[in-house]
C-alpha positions in Angstrom: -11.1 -27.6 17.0 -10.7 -24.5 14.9 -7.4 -24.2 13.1 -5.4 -20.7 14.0 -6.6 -18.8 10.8 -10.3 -20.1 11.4 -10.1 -18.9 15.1 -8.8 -15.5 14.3 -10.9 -14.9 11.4 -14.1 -15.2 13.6 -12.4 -13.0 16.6 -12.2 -10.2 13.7 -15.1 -10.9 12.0 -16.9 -10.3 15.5 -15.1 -6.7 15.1 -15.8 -6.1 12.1 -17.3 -8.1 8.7 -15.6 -5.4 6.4 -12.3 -7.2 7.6 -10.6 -9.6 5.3 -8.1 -11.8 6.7 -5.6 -14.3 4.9 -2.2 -15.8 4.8 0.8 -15.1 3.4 4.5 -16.1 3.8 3.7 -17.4 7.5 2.2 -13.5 8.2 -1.6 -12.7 8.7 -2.8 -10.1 6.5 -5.5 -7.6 7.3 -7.4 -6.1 4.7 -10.5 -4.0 4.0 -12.0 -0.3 5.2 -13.0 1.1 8.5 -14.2 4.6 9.3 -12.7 4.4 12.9 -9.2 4.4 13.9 -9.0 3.0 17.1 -10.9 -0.3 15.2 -8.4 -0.4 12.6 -5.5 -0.5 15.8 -7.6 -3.4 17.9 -8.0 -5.5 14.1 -4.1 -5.7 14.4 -4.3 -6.6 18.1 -6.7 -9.0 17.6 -4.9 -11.0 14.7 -1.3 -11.5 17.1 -0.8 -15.1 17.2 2.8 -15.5 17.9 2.6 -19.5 18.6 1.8 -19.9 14.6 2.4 -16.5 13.0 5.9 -14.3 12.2 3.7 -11.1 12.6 0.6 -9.2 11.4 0.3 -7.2 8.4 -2.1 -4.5 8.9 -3.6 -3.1 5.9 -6.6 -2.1 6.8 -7.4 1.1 5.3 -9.2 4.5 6.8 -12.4 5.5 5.2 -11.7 9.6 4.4 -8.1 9.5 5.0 -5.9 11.1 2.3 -2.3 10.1 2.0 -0.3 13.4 2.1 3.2 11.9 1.9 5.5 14.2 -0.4 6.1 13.3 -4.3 8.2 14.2 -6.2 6.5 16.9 -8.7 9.0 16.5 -12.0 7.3 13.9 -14.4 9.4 12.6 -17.0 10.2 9.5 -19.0 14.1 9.9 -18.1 14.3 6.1 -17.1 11.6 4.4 -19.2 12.2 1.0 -20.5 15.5 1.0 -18.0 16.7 -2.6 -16.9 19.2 -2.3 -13.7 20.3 -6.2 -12.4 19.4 -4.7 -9.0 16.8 -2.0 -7.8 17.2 -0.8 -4.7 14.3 1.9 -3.1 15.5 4.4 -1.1 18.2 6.1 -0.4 18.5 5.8 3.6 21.4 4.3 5.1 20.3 1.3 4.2 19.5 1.2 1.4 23.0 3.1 0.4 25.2 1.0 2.6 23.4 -1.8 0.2 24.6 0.4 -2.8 27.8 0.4 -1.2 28.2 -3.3 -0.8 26.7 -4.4 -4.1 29.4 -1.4 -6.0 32.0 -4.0 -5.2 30.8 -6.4 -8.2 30.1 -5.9 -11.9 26.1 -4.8 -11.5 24.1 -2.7 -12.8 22.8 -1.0 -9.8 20.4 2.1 -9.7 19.1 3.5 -6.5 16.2 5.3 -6.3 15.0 8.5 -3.6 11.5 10.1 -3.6 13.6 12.9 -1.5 16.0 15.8 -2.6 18.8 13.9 -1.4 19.6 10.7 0.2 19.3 10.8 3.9 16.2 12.5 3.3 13.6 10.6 6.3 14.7 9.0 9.4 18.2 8.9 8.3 19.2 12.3 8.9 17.5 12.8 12.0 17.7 9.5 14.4 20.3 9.6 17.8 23.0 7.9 15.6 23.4 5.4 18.6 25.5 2.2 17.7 23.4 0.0 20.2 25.5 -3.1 22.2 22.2 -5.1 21.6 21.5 -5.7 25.5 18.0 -4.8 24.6 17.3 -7.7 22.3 15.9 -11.6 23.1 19.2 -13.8 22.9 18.5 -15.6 20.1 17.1 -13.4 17.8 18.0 -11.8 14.5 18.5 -8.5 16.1 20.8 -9.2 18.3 22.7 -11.2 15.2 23.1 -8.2 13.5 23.3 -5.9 16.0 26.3 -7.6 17.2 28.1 -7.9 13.9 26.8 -4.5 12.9 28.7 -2.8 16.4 31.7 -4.6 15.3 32.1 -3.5 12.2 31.2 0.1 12.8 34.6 1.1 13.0 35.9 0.1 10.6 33.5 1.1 8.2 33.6 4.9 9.7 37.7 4.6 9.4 37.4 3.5 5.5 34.6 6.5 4.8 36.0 9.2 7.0 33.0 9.7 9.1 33.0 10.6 12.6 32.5 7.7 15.2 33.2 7.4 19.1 32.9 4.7 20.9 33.3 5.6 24.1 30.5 2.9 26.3 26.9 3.1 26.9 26.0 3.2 30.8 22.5 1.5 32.7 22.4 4.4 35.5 21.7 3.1 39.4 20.5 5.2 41.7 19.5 2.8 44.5 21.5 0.1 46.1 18.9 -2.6 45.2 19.4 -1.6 41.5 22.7 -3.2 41.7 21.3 -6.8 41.7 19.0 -6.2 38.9 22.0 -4.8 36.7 24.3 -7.6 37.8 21.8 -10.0 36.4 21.6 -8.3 32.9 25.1 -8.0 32.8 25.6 -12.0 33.2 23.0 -12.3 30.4 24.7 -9.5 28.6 28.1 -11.9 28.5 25.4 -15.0 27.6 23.9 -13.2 25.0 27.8 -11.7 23.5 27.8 -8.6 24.4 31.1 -7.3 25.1 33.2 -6.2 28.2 29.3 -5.6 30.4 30.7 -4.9 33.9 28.8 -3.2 37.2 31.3 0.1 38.2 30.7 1.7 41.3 30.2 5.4 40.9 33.8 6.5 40.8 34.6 4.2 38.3 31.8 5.5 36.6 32.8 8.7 36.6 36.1 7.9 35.0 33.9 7.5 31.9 31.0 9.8 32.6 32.6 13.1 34.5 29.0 14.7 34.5 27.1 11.9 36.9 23.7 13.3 38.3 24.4 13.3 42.4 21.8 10.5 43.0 23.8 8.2 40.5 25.2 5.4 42.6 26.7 3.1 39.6 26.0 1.4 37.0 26.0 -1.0 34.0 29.3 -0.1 32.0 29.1 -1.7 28.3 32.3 0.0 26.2 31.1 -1.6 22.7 28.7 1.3 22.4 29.3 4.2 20.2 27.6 7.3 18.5 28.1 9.0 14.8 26.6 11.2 12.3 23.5 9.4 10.5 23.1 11.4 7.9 27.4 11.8 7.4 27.4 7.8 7.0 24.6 8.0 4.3 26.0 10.4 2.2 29.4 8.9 2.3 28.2 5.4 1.7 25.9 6.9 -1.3 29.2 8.6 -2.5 31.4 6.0 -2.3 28.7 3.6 -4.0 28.1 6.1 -6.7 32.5 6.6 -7.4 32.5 2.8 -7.9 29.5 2.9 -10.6 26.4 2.9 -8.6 23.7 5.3 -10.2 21.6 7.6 -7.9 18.5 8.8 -8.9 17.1 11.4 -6.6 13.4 12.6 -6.7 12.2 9.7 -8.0 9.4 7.8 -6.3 8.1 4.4 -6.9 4.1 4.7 -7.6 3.7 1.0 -8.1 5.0 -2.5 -9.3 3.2 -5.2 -11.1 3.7 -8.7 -10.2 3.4 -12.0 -11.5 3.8 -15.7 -10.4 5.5 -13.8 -7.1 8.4 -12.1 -9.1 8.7 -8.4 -9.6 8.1 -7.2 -13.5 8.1 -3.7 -13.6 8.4 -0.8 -11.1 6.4 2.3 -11.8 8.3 6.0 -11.5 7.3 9.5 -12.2 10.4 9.1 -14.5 9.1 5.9 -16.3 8.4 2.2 -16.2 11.4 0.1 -14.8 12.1 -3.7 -16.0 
């Protein structure tokens, strides 16, 4: 019998000989060059082993391909020989809600942004749902957070200023069979802890959602749900990290790190070598 990593070595190596494959932290990583896309996107396919594996790192690279993502073009030695207790890399809203967290103790915490401002990628441009976590297997570390996460949303948008609703998230019926289906994921909804899932009939619905389509017959009701501003939260969070002596560094981009015996030495800026 082949052992897991034996097996899917050969399955890849039938793709491909260029492709290395290895272990690492309980992942499979692919390595190596291909001049086809599509073959780098079946490597990855190939190499899913959920039964013995966490996931799949694909780093296969593209023969030709030129990574065009934006740099910063100021080059200066402005943080050389710098030694923050923490590092965080990018200024999203997670990484500044991290800022925010870690400003409550005595750390010297820098925060660096390859962009203008934070907020700069996804951040300022996603829906800005708060999602119940319906969506997510029951005992996963989505839904963990997710759940925690929606609950603490409001408070969090209270203490920063930010605009939050939550007025509910609906799962829209529109044929009387529907209703079944719906009633099942809101049992498993209540299973799973999500909060206050009920099945309203289409006036009920309406109480919540004046602007029904006509063909709307009901529907999943799930109040924990709510919408803000992305980008709003960021830059408070970064602010509020930043008045409580978190420093921001903004056009700054991490080029590269060196390693050693697993631990982090150095990070490498267009401003400078990091400790």
């Amino acid at each position: 019998m082949f052992s897991p990593l034996k097996r899917i070595k050969r399955k890849i190596r039938k793709l491909s000989p260029a492709i290395e494959v290895r272990e690492e932290r309980g992942c499979l990583v692919l390595e190596g060059q291909l001049d086809d896309w599509e073959m780098v996107v079946k490597a990855g396919h190939l190499a899913v082993d959920k039964k013995h594996y966490h996931g799949v790192i694909n780093d296969i690279k593209l023969k030709g391909f030129e990574d065009k993502a934006r740099l910063p073009k100021d080059q200066d030695l402005s943080l050389e020989g710098e030694t923050p207790q923490v590092l965080i890399i990018g200024g999203g809203i997670t990484g500044c809600a991290i800022a925010r967290e870690l400003s409550r103790w005595k750390l010297d915490t820098l925060l660096l942004e390859k962009g203008p401002d934070v907020a700069s990628g996804a951040s300022k441009a996603n829906g800005g749902v708060i999602h119940v976590g319906i969506n997510f297997p029951r005992h996963s570390q989505k839904l963990h957070y997710n759940l925690r996460g929606n609950k603490l949303y409001a408070g969090l948008a209270r203490e920063l200023d930010v605009p939050f609703e939550q007025k509910g998230q609906a799962l829209l019926c529109s044929r009387p069979w529907e209703k079944l289906l719906v009633k099942v994921l809101a049992w498993r909804g209540k299973k799973m802890g999500v909060q206050g899932v009920v099945w309203l009939d289409r006036p009920q619905l309406l109480a919540h959602e004046p602007c029904l389509p006509p063909y709307v017959i009901g529907g999943m009701y799930m109040p924990s749900g709510g919408l803000t501003s992305p980008m709003e939260m960021t830059v408070a969070l970064a602010e509020n990290a930043m008045e409580n002596g978190v420093r921001i560094c903004l056009e700054t981009a991490v080029l590269g790190m060196e390693t050693e015996g697993g631990r982090i030495r150095s990070v490498t800026t267009n401003r400078g070598r990091l400790y």
